[in-house]
DOBA-657013 format. One record per residue (C-alpha): residue number from 0; x, y, z. Coordinates in pm, whole numbers. Layout:
BEGIN
   resi        x        y        z
    NUM        X        Y        Z
...
This chain:
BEGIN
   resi        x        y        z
      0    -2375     -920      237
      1    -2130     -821       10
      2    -1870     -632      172
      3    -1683     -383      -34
      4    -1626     -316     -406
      5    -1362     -255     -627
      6    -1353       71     -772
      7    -1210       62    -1165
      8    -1185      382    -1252
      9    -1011      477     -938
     10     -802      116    -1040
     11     -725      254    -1345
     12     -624      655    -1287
     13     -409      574     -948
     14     -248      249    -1076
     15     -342       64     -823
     16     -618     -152     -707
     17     -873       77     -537
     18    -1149      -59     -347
     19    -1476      135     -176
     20    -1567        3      195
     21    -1965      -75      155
     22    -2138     -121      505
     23    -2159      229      695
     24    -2172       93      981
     25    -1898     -176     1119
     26    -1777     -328     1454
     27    -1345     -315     1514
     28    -1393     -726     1410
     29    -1600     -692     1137
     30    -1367     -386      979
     31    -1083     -640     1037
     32    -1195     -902      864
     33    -1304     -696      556
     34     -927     -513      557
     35     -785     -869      522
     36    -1007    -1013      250
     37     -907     -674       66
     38     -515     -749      152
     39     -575    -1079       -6
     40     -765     -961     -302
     41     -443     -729     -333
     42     -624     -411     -298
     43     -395     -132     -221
     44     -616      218     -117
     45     -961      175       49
     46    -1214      417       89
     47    -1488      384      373
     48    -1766      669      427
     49    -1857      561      770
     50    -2160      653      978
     51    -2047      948     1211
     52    -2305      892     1465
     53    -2182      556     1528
     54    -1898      617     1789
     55    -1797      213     1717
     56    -1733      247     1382
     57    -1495      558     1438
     58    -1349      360     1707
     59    -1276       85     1440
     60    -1212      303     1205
     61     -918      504     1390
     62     -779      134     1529
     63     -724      -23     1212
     64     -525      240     1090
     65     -781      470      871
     66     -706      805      785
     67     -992     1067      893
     68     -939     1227      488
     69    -1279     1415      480
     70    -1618     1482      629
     71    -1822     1472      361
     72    -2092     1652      361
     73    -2395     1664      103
     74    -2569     1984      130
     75    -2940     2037      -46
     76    -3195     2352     -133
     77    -3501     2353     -287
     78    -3454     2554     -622
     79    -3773     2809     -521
     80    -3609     2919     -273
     81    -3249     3010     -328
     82    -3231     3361     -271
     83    -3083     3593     -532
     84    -2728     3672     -491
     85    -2573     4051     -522
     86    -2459     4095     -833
     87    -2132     4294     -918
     88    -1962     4536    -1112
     89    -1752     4486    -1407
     90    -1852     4101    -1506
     91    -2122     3870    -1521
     92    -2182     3504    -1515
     93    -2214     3321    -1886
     94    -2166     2968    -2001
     95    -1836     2816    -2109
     96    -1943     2712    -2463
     97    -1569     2614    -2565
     98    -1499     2246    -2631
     99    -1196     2234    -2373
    100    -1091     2399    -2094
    101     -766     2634    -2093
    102     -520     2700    -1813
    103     -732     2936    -1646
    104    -1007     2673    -1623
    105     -761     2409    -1514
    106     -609     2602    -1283
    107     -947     2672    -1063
    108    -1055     2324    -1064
    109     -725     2253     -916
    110     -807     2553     -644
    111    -1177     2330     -598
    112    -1004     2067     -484
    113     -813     2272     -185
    114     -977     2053       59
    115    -1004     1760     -142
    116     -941     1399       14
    117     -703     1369     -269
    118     -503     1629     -120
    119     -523     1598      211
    120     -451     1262      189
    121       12     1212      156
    122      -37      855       26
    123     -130      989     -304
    124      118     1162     -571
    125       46     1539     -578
    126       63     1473     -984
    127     -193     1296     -940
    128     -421     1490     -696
    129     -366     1777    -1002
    130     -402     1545    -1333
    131     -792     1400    -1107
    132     -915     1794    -1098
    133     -763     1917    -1416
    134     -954     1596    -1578
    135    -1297     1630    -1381
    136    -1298     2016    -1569
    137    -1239     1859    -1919
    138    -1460     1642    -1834
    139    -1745     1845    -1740
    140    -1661     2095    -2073
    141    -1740     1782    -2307
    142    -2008     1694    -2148
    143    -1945     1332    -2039
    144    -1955     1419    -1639
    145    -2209     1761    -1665
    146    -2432     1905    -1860
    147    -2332     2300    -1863
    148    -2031     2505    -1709
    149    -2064     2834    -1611
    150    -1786     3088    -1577
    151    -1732     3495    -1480
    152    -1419     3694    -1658
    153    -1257     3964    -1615
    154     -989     4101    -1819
    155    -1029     3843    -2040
    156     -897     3570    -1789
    157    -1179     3315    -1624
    158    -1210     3391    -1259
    159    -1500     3151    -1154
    160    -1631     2881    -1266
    161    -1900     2628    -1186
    162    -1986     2272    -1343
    163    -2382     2163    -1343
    164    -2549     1879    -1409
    165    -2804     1576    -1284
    166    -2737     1318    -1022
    167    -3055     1093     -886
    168    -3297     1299     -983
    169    -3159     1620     -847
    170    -2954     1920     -997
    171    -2615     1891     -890
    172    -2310     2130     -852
    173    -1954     1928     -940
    174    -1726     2187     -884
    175    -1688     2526     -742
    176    -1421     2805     -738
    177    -1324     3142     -732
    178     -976     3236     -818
    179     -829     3393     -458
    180     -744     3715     -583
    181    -1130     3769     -673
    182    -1282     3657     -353
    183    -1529     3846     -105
    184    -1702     4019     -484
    185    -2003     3750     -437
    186    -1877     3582     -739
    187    -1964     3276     -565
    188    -2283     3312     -493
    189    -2352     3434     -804
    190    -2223     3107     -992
    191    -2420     2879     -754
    192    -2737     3060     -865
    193    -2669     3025    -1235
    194    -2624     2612    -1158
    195    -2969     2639     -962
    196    -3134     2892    -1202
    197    -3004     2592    -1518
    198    -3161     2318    -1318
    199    -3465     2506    -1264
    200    -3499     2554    -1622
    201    -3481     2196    -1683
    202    -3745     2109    -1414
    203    -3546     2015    -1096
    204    -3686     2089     -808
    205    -3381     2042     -589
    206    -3029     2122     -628
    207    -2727     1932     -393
    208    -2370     1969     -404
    209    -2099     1765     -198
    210    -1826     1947      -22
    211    -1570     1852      278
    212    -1669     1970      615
    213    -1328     2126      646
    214    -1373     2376      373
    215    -1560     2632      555
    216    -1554     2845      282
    217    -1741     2659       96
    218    -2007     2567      339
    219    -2009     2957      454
    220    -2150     2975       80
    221    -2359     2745       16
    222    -2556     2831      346
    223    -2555     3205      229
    224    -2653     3080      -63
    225    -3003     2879       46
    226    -2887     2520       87
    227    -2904     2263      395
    228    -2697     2022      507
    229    -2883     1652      393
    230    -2616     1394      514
    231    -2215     1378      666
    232    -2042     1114      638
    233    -1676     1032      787
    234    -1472      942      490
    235    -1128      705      598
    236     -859      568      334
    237     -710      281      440
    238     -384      213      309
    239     -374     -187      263
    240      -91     -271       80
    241      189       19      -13
């Protein structure tokens, strides 16, 4: 069984080799081996989303040096029944129909990414943790990484924002954010509905978004906002060669 693969876009953005762990589920000897067939292969960062029910593969993780960089958990609601949020007064949600993003765009997908492995994570640049959010928004504006963006103003400066599109067969929710100032207004429920009421429209039955388990924000939200959590997984970096 093949035992982890190397990542190229990841190689390519960071500047390093990047590799992703495969098996979930791994013994302290197993774990070692695979860490030293990546050292040889010259892999620098590897990624591992480990099985969180399986105490010996946290054991191994935490002995061979892993950093604990995010629970990840995938959350999931049927599209029925995702109640409708509160609206508010003074703006409404619309979609982004410009071909790029401005600051105001870039500057919440940076906010999405408060939690982010990226950023929790001191091994990687904070450039760089910036340039991977402000390029997942451009991204999802031309299309190549979502299908629709959907944003609320006020003032004429873009407050919220969310990014929609399809992954296996599901709607799914990229990223998420209200700027801080404009919290507690139910902005955010109100852009997670527009992504659910889109992939309704385009026959989805279900609608998932990732998150980290330490953004509690975020899960607050999506909970108030209809979904369930599907799967966690314990997500380590290993830092092979530096």
């Amino acid at each position: 069984m093949e035992q982890f693969q190397i990542l190229e876009w990841d190689t390519g953005f960071f500047g390093m080799t990047v590799a992703r762990i495969l098996p979930h589920r791994l013994i302290q000897e197993e774990l070692e081996r695979t860490i030293a067939l990546l050292r040889k292969g010259g892999v620098s960062l590897a990624y591992w989303a480990s099985d969180p029910a399986d105490e010996g593969s946290q054991q191994a993780a935490l002995a061979c040096g892993g950093l604990l960089a995010d629970r990840k958990v995938t959350y999931l609601a049927e599209l029925g029944d995702i109640p409708e949020p509160v609206g508010g007064s003074g703006w409404m949600v619309e979609e982004f129909e410009d071909s790029a993003p401005g600051d105001d765009l870039e500057d919440l997908a940076v906010q999405a990414g408060c939690c982010s492995r990226f950023k929790v994570d001191e091994g990687i640049p904070v450039d760089k943790f910036v340039d991977l959010y402000k390029l997942w928004i451009r991204n999802s504006v031309n299309k190549r990484i979502a299908e629709a963006v959907f944003v609320i103003r006020r003032e004429n400066r873009i407050v919220g924002m969310v990014t929609a599109g399809d992954k296996g067969g599901r709607g799914d929710i990229g990223l998420v954010a209200v700027d801080g100032r404009m919290r507690g207004k139910n902005m955010g429920a109100a852009l997670v509905h527009a992504a659910g009421k889109w992939a309704y429209a385009k026959g989805f039955t279900h609608m998932q978004v990732v998150t980290q388990g330490g953004n509690l924000a975020a899960c607050a939200l999506y909970e108030k906002c209809g979904y369930r959590i599907e799967k966690v997984e314990n997500l380590y970096h290993f830092w092979i060669l530096k």
